[in-house]
PyMOL commands that place a pseudoatom at each C-alpha (Angstrom):
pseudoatom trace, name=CA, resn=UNK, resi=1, chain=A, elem=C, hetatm=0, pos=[123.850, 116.144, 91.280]
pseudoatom trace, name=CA, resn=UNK, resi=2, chain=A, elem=C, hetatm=0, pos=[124.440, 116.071, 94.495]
pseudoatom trace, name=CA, resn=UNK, resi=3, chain=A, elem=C, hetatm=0, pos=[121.560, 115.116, 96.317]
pseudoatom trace, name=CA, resn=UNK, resi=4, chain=A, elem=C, hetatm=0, pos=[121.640, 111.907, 93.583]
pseudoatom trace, name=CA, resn=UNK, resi=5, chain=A, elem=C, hetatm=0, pos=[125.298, 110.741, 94.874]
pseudoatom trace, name=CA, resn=UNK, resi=6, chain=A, elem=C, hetatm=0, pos=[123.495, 111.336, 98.743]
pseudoatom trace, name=CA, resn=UNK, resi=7, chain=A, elem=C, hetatm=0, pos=[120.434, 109.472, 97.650]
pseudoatom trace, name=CA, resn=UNK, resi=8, chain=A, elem=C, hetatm=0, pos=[121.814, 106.260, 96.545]
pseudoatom trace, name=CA, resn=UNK, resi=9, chain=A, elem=C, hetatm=0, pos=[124.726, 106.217, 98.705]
pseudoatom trace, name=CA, resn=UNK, resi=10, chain=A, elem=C, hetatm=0, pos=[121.917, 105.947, 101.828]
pseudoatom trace, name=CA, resn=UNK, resi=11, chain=A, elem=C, hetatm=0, pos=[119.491, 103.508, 99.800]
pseudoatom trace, name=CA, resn=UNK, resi=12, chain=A, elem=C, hetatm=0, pos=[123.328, 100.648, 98.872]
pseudoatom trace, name=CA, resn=UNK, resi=13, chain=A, elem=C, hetatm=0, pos=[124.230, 101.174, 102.471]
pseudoatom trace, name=CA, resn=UNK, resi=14, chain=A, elem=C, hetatm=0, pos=[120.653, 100.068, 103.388]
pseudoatom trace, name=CA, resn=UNK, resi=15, chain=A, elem=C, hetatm=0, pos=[120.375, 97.612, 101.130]
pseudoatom trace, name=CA, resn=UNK, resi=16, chain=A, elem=C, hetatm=0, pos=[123.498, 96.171, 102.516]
pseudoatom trace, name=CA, resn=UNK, resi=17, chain=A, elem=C, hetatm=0, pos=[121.970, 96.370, 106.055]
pseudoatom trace, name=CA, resn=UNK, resi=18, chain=A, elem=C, hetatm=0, pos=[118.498, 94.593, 104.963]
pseudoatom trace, name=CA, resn=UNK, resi=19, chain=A, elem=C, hetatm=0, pos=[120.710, 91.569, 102.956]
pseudoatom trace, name=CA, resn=UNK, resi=20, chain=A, elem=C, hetatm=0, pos=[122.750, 91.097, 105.494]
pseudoatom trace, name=CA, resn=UNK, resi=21, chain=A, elem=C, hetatm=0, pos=[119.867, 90.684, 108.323]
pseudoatom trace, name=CA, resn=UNK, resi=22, chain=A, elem=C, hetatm=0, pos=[117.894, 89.094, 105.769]
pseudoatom trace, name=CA, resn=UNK, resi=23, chain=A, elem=C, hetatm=0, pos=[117.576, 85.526, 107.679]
pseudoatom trace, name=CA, resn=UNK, resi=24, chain=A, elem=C, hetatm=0, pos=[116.771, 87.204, 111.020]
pseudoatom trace, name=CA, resn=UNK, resi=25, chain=A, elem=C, hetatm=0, pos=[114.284, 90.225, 110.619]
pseudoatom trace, name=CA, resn=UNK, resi=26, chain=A, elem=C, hetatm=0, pos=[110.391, 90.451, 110.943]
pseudoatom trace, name=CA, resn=UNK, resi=27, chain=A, elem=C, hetatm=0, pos=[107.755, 90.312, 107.911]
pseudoatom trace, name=CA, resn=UNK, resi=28, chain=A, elem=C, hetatm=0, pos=[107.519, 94.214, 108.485]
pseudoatom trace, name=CA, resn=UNK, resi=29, chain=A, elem=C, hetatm=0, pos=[111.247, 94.053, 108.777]
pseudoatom trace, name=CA, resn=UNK, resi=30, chain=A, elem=C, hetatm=0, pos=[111.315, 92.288, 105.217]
pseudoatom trace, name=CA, resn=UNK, resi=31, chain=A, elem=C, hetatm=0, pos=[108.750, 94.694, 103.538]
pseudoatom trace, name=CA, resn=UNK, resi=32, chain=A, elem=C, hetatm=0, pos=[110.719, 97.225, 103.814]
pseudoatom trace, name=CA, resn=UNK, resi=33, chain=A, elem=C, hetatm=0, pos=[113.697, 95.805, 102.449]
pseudoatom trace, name=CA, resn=UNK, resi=34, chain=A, elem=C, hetatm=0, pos=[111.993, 94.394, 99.722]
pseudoatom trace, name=CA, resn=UNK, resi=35, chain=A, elem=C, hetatm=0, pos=[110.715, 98.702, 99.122]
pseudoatom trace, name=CA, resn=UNK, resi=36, chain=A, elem=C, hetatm=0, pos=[114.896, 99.801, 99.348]
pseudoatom trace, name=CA, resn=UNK, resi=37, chain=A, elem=C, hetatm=0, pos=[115.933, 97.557, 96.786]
pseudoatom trace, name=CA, resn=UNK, resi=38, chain=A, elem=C, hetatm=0, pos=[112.329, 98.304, 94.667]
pseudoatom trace, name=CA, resn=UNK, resi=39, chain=A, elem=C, hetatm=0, pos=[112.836, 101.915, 94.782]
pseudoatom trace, name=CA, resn=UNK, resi=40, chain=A, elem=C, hetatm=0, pos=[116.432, 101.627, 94.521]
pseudoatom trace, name=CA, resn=UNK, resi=41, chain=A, elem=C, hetatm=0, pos=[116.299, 100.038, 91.139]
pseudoatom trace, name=CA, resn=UNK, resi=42, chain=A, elem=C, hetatm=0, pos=[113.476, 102.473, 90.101]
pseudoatom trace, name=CA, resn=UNK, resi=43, chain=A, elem=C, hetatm=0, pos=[115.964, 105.691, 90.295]
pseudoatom trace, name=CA, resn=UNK, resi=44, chain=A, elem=C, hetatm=0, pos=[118.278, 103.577, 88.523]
pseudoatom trace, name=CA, resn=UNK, resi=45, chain=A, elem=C, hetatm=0, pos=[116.362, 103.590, 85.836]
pseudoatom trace, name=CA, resn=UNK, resi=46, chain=A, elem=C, hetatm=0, pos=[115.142, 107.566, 86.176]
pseudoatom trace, name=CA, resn=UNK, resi=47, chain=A, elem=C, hetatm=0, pos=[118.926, 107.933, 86.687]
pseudoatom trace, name=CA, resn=UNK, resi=48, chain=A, elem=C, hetatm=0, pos=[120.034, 106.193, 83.443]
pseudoatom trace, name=CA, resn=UNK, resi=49, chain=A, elem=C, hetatm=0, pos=[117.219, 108.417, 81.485]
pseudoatom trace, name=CA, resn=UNK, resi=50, chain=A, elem=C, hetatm=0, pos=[118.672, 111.682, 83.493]
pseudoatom trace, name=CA, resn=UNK, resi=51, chain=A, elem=C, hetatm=0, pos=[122.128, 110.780, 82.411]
pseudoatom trace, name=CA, resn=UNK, resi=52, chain=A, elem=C, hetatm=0, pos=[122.399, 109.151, 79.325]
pseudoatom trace, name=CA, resn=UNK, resi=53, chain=A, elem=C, hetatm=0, pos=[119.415, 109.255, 77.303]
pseudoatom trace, name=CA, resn=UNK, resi=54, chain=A, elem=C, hetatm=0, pos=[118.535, 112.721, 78.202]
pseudoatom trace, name=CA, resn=UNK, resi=55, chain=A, elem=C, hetatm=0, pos=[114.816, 111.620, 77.936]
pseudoatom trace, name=CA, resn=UNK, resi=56, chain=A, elem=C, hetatm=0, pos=[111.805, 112.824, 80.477]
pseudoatom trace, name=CA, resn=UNK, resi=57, chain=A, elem=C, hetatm=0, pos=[112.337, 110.254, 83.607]
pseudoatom trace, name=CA, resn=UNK, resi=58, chain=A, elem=C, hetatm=0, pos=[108.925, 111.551, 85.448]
pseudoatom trace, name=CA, resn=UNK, resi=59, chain=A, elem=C, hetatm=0, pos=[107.192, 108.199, 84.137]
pseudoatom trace, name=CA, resn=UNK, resi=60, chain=A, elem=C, hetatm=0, pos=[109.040, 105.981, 86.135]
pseudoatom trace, name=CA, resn=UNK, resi=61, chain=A, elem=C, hetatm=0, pos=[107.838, 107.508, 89.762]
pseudoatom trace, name=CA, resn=UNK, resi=62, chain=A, elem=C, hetatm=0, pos=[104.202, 107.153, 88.176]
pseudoatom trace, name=CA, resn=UNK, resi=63, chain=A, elem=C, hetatm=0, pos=[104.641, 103.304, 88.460]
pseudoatom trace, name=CA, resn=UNK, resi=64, chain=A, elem=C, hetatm=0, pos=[107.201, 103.880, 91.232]
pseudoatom trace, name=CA, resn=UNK, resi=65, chain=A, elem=C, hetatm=0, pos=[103.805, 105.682, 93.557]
pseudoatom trace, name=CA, resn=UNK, resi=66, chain=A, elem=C, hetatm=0, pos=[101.710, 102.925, 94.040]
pseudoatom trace, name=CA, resn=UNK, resi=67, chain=A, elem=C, hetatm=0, pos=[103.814, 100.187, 93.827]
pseudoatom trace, name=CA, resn=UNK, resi=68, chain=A, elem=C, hetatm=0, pos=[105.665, 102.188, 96.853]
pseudoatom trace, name=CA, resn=UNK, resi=69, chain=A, elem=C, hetatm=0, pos=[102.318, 102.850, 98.546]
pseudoatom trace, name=CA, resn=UNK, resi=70, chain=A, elem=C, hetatm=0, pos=[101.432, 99.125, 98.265]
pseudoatom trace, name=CA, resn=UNK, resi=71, chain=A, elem=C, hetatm=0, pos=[104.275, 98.399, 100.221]
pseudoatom trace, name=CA, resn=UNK, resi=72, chain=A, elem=C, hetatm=0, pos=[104.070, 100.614, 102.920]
pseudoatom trace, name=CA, resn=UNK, resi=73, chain=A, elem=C, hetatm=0, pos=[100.537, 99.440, 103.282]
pseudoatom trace, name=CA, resn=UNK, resi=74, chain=A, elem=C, hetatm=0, pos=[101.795, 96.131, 103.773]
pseudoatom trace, name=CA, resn=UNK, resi=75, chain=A, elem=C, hetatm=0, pos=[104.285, 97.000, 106.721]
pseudoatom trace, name=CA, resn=UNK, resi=76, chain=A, elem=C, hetatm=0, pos=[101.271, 98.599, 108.138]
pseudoatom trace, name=CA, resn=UNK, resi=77, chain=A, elem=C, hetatm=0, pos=[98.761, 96.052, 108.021]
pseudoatom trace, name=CA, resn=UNK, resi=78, chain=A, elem=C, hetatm=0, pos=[101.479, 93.510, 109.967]
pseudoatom trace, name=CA, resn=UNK, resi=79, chain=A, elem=C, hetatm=0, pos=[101.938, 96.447, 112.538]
pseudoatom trace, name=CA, resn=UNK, resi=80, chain=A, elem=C, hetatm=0, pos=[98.494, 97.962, 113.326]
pseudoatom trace, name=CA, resn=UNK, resi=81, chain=A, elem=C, hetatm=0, pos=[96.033, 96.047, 115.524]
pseudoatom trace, name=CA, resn=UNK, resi=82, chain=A, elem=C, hetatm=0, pos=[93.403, 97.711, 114.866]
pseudoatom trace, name=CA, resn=UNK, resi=83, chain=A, elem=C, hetatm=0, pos=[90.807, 96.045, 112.690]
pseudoatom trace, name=CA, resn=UNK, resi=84, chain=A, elem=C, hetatm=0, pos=[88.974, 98.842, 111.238]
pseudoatom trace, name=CA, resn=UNK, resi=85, chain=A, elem=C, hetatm=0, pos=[91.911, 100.346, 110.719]
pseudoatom trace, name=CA, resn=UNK, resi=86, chain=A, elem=C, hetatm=0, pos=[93.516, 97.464, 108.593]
pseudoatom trace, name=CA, resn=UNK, resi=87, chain=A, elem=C, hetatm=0, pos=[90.284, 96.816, 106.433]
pseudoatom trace, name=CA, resn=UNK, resi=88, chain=A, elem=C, hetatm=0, pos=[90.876, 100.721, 105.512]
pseudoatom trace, name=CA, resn=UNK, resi=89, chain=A, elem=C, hetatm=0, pos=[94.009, 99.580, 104.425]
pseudoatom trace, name=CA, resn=UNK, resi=90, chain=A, elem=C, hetatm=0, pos=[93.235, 96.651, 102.139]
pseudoatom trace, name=CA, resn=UNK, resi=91, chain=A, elem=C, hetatm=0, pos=[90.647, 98.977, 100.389]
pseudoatom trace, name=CA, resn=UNK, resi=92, chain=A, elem=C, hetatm=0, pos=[92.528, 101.933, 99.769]
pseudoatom trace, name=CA, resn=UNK, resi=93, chain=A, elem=C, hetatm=0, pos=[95.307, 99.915, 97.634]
pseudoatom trace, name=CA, resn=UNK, resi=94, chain=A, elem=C, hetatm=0, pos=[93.541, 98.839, 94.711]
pseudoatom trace, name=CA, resn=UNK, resi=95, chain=A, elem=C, hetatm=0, pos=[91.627, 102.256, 95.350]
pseudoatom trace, name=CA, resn=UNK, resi=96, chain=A, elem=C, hetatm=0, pos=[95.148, 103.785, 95.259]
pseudoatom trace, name=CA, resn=UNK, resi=97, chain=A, elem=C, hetatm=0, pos=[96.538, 102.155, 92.346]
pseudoatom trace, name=CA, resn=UNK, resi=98, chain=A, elem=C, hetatm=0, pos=[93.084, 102.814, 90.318]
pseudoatom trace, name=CA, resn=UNK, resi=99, chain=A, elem=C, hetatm=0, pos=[92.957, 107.176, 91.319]
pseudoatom trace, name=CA, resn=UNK, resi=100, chain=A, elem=C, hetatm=0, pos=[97.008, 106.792, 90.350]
pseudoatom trace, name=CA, resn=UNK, resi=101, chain=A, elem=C, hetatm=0, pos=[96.276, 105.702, 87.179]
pseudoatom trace, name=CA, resn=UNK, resi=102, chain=A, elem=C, hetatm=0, pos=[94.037, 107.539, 86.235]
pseudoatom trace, name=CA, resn=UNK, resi=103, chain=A, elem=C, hetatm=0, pos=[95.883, 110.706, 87.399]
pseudoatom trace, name=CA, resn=UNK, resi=104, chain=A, elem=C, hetatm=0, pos=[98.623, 109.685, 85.005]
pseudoatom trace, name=CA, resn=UNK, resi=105, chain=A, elem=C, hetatm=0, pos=[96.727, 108.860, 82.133]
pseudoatom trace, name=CA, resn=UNK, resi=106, chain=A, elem=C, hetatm=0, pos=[94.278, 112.256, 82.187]
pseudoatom trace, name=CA, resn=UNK, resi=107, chain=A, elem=C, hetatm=0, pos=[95.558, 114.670, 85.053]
pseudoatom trace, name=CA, resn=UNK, resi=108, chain=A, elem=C, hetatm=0, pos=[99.071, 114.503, 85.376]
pseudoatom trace, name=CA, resn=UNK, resi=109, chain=A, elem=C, hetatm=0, pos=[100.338, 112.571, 82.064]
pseudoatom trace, name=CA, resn=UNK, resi=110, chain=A, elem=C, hetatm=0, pos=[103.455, 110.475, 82.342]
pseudoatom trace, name=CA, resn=UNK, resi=111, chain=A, elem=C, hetatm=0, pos=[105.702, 113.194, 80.873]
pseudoatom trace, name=CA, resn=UNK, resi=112, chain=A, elem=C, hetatm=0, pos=[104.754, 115.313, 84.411]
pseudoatom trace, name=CA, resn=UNK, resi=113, chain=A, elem=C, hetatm=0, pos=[105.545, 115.910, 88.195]
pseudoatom trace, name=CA, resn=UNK, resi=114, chain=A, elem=C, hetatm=0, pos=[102.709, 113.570, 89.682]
pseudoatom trace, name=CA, resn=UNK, resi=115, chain=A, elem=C, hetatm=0, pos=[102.508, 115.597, 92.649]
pseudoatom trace, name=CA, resn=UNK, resi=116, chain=A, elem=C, hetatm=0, pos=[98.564, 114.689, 92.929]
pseudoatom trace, name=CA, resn=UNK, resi=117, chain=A, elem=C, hetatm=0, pos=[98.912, 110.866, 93.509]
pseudoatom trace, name=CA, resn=UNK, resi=118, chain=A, elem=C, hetatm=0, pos=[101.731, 111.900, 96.147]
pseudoatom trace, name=CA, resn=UNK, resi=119, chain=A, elem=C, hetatm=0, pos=[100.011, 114.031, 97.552]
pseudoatom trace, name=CA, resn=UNK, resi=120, chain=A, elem=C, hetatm=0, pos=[97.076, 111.296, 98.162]
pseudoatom trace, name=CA, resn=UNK, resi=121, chain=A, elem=C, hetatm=0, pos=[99.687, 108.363, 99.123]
pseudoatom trace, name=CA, resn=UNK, resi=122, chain=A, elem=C, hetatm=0, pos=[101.234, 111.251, 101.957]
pseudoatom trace, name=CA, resn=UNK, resi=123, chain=A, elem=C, hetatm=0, pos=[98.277, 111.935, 103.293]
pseudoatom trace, name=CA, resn=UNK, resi=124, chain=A, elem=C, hetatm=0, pos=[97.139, 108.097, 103.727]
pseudoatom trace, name=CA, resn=UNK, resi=125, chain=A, elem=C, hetatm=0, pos=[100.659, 107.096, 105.173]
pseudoatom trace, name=CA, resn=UNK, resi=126, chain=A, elem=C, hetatm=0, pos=[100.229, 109.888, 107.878]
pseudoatom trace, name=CA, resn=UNK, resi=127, chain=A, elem=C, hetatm=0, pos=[97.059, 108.320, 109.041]
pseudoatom trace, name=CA, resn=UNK, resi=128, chain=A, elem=C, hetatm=0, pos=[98.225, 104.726, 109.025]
pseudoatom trace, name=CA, resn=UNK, resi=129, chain=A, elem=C, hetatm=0, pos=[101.321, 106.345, 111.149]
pseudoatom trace, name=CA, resn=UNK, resi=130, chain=A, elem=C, hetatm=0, pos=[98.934, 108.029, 113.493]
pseudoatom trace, name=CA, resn=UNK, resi=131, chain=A, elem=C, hetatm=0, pos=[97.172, 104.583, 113.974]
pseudoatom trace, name=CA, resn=UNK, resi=132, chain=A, elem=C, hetatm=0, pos=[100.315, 103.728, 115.191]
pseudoatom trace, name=CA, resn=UNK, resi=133, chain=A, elem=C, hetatm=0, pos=[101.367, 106.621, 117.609]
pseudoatom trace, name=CA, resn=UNK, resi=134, chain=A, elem=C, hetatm=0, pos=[97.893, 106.010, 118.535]
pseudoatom trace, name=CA, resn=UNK, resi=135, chain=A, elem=C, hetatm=0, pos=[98.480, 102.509, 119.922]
pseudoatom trace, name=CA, resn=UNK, resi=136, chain=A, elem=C, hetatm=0, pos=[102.293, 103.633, 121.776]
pseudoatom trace, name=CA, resn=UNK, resi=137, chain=A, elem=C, hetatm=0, pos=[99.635, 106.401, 123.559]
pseudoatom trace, name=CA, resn=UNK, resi=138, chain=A, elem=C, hetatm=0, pos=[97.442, 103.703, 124.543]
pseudoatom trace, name=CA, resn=UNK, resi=139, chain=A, elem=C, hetatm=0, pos=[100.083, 101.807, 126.083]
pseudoatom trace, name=CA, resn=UNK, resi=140, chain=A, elem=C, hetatm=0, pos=[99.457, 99.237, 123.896]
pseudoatom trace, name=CA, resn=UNK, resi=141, chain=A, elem=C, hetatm=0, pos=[102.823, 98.910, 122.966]
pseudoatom trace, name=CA, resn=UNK, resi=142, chain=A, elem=C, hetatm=0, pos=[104.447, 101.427, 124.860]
pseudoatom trace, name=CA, resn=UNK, resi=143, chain=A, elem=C, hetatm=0, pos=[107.389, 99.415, 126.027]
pseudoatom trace, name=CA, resn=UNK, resi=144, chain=A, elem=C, hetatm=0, pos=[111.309, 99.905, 125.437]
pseudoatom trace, name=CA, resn=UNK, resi=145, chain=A, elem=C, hetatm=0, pos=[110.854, 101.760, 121.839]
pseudoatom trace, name=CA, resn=UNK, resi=146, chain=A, elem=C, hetatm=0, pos=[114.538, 102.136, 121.719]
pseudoatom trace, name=CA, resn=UNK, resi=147, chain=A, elem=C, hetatm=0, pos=[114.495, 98.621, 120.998]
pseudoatom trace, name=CA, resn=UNK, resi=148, chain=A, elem=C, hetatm=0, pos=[112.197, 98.455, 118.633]
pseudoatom trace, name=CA, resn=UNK, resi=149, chain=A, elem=C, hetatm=0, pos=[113.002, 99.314, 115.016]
pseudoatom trace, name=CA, resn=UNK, resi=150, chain=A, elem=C, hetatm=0, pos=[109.685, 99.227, 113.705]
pseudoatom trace, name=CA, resn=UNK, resi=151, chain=A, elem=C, hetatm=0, pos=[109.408, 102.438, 115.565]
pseudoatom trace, name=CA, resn=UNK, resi=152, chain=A, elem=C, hetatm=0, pos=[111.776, 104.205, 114.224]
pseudoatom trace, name=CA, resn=UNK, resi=153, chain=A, elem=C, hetatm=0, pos=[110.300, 103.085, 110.584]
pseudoatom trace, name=CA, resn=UNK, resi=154, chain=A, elem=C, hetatm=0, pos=[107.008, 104.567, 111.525]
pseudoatom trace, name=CA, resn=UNK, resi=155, chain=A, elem=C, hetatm=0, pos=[108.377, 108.095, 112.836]
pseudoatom trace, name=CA, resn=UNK, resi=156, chain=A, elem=C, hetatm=0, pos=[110.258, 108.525, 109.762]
pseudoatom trace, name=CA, resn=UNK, resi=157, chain=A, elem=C, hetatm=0, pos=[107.493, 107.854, 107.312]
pseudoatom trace, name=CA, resn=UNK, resi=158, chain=A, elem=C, hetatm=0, pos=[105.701, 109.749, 109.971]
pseudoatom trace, name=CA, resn=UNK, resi=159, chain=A, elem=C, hetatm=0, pos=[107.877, 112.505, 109.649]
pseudoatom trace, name=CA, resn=UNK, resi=160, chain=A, elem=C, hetatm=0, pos=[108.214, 112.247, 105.766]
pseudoatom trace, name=CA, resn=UNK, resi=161, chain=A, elem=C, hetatm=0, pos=[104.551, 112.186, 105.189]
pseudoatom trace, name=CA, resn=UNK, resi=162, chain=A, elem=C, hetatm=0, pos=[103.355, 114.941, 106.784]
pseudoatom trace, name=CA, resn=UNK, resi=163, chain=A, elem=C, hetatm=0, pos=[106.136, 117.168, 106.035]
pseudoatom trace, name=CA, resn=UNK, resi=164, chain=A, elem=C, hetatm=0, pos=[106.095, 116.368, 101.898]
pseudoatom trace, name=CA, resn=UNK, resi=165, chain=A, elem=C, hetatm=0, pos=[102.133, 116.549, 101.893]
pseudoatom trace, name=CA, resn=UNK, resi=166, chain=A, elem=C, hetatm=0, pos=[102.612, 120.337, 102.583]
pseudoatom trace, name=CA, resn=UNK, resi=167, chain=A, elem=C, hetatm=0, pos=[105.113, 120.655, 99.804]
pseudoatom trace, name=CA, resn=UNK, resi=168, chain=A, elem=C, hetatm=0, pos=[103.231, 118.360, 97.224]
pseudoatom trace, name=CA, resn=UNK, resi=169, chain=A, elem=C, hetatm=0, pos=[100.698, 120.484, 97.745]
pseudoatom trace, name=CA, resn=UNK, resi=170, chain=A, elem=C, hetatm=0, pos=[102.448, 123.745, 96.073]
pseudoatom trace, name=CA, resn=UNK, resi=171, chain=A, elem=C, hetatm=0, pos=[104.983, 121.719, 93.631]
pseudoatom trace, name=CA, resn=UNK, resi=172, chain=A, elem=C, hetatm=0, pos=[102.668, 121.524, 90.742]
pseudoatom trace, name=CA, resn=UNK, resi=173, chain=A, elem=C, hetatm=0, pos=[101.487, 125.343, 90.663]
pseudoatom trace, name=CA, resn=UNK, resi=174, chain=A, elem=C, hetatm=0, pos=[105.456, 126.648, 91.331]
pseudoatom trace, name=CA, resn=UNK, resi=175, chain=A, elem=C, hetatm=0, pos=[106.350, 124.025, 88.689]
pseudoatom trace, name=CA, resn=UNK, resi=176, chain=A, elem=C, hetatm=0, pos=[103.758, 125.396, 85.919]
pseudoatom trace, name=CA, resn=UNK, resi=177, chain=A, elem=C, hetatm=0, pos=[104.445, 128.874, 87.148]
pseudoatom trace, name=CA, resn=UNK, resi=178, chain=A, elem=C, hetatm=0, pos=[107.890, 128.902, 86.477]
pseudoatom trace, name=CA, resn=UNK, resi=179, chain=A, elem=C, hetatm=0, pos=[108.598, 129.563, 89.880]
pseudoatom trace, name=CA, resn=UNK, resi=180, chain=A, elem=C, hetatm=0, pos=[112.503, 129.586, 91.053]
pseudoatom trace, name=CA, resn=UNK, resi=181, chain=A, elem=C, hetatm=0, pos=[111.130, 128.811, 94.671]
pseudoatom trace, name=CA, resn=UNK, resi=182, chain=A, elem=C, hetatm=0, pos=[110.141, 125.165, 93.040]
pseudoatom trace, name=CA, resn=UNK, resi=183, chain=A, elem=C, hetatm=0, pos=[113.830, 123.888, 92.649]
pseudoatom trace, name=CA, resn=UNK, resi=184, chain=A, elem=C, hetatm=0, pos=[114.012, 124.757, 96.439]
pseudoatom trace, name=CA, resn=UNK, resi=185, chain=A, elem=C, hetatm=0, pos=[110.842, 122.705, 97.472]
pseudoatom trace, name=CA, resn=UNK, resi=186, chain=A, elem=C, hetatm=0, pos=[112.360, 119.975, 95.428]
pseudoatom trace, name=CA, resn=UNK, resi=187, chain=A, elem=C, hetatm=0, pos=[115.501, 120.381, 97.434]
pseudoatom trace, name=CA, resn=UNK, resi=188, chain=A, elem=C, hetatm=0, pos=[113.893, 120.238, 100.716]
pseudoatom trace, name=CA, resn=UNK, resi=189, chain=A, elem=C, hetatm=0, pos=[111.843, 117.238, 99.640]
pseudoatom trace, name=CA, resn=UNK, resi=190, chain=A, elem=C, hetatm=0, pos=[114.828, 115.300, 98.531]
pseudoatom trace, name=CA, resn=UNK, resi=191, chain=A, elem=C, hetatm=0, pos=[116.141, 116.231, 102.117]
pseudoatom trace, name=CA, resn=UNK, resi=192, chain=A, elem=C, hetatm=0, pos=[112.943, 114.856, 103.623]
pseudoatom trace, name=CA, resn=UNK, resi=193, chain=A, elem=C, hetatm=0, pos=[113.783, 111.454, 101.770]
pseudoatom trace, name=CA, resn=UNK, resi=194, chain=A, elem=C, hetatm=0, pos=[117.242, 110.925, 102.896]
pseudoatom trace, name=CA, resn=UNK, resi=195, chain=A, elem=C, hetatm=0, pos=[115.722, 111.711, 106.433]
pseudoatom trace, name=CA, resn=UNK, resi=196, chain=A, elem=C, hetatm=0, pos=[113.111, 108.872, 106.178]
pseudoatom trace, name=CA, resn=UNK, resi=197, chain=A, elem=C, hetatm=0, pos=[116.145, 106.490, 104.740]
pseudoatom trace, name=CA, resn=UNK, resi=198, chain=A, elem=C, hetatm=0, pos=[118.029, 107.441, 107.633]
pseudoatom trace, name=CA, resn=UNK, resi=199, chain=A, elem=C, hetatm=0, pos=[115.643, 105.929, 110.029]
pseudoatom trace, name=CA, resn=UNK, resi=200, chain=A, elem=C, hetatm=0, pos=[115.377, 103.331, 108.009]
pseudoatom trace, name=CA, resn=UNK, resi=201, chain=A, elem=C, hetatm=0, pos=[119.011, 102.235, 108.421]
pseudoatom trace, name=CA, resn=UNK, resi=202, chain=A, elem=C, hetatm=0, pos=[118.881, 103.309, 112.156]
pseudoatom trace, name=CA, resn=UNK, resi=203, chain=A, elem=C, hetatm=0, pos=[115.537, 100.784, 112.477]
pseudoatom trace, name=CA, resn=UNK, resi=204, chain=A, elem=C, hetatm=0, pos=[118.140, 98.076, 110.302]
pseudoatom trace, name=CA, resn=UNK, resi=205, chain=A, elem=C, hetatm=0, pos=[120.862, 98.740, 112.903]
pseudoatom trace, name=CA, resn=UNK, resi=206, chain=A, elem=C, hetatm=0, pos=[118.806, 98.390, 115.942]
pseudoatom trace, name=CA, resn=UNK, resi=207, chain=A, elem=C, hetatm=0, pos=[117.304, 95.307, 115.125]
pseudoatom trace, name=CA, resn=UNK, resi=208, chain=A, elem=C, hetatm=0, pos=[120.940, 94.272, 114.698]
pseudoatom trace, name=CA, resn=UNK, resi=209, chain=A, elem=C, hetatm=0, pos=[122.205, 94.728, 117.724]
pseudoatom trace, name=CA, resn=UNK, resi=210, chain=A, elem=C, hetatm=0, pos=[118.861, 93.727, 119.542]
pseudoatom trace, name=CA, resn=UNK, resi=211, chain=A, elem=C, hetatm=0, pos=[119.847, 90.296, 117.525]
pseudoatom trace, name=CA, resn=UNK, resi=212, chain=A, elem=C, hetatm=0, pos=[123.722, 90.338, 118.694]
pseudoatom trace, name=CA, resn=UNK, resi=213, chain=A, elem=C, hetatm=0, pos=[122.261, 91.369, 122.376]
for i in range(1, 213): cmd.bond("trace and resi %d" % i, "trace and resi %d" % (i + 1))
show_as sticks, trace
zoom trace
């Protein structure tokens, strides 16, 4: 239980941070705001299941994926430059939400670990963050990054991405195996998400004192 107590105790204090900027952050700023309180209220819900009705909870992250991945598509089409790079983007959402689907409906059913259609949003999200890294090595918009939260939004879904892909990847076997070592990936992956919400309130902060500055 604890990593629950950790996990919403980072995703209130961010939503604190986003409602209280709320008037004077960007549109990318604003998207993901809009995903803490989204995905906050979504592990309510799996919460309420895990706690009170003692009823399988894995269906709500199947809706939770690509409504998430939508999102973070979002941010990145009002961050990239690149135009190939942002028609990519628009396509591979409604592609997205249709390959979710139907993983939940005939691969991974709604009662299971969707590892699959993480597995796909991961590996998207790290090439959508590359796009960006790419840019900062162009010197494109390699200029005071300290001061820039959107940054520090990118490097943690940077981070998150590529690091969970690997561990997506072996979930679903150690989960049908049996396997203890499965509790531990879940453990490091839950790790991996306070990580990425830590940025996120670090990329809130900034962009409040760049404000008071």
């Amino acid at each position: 239980m604890w990593q629950v107590y950790i996990n919403f105790s980072l995703l209130f204090f961010l939503n604190i941070l986003f409602l209280f900027q709320i008037k004077n952050i960007t549109r990318p700023m604003f998207i993901i705001g809009v995903l803490s309180i989204i995905v906050t209220a979504f592990h309510m819900w799996a919460a309420y299941h895990f706690i009170f009705t003692k009823k399988n909870n894995q269906y709500v992250f199947h809706f939770l994926i690509p409504i998430q991945y939508s999102l973070l598509s979002f941010f990145y089409l009002n961050v990239l430059t690149n135009t190939v790079i942002k028609r990519m983007i628009i396509v591979s959402i409604p592609v997205f939400w249709i390959v979710s689907l139907l993983i939940s409906f005939y691969v991974q059913k709604f009662d299971a670990y969707n590892s699959y259609s993480l597995l796909i949003q991961n590996f998207l999200l790290t090439l959508w963050s590359l796009s960006y890294f790419g840019n900062l090595v162009r010197g494109e918009q390699f200029v005071q990054l300290e001061k820039k939260p959107v940054f520090y939004i990118c490097a943690g879904i940077f981070f998150f991405s590529l690091s969970d892909f690997f561990i997506e990847g072996v979930m679903d076997y150690l989960i049908k195996a049996k396997n203890e070592y499965s509790l531990t990936l879940y453990y490091i992956s839950e790790i991996l998400s306070f990580i990425l919400y830590g940025t996120f309130i670090v990329a809130f902060a900034v962009n409040k004192w760049v404000n008071v500055k």
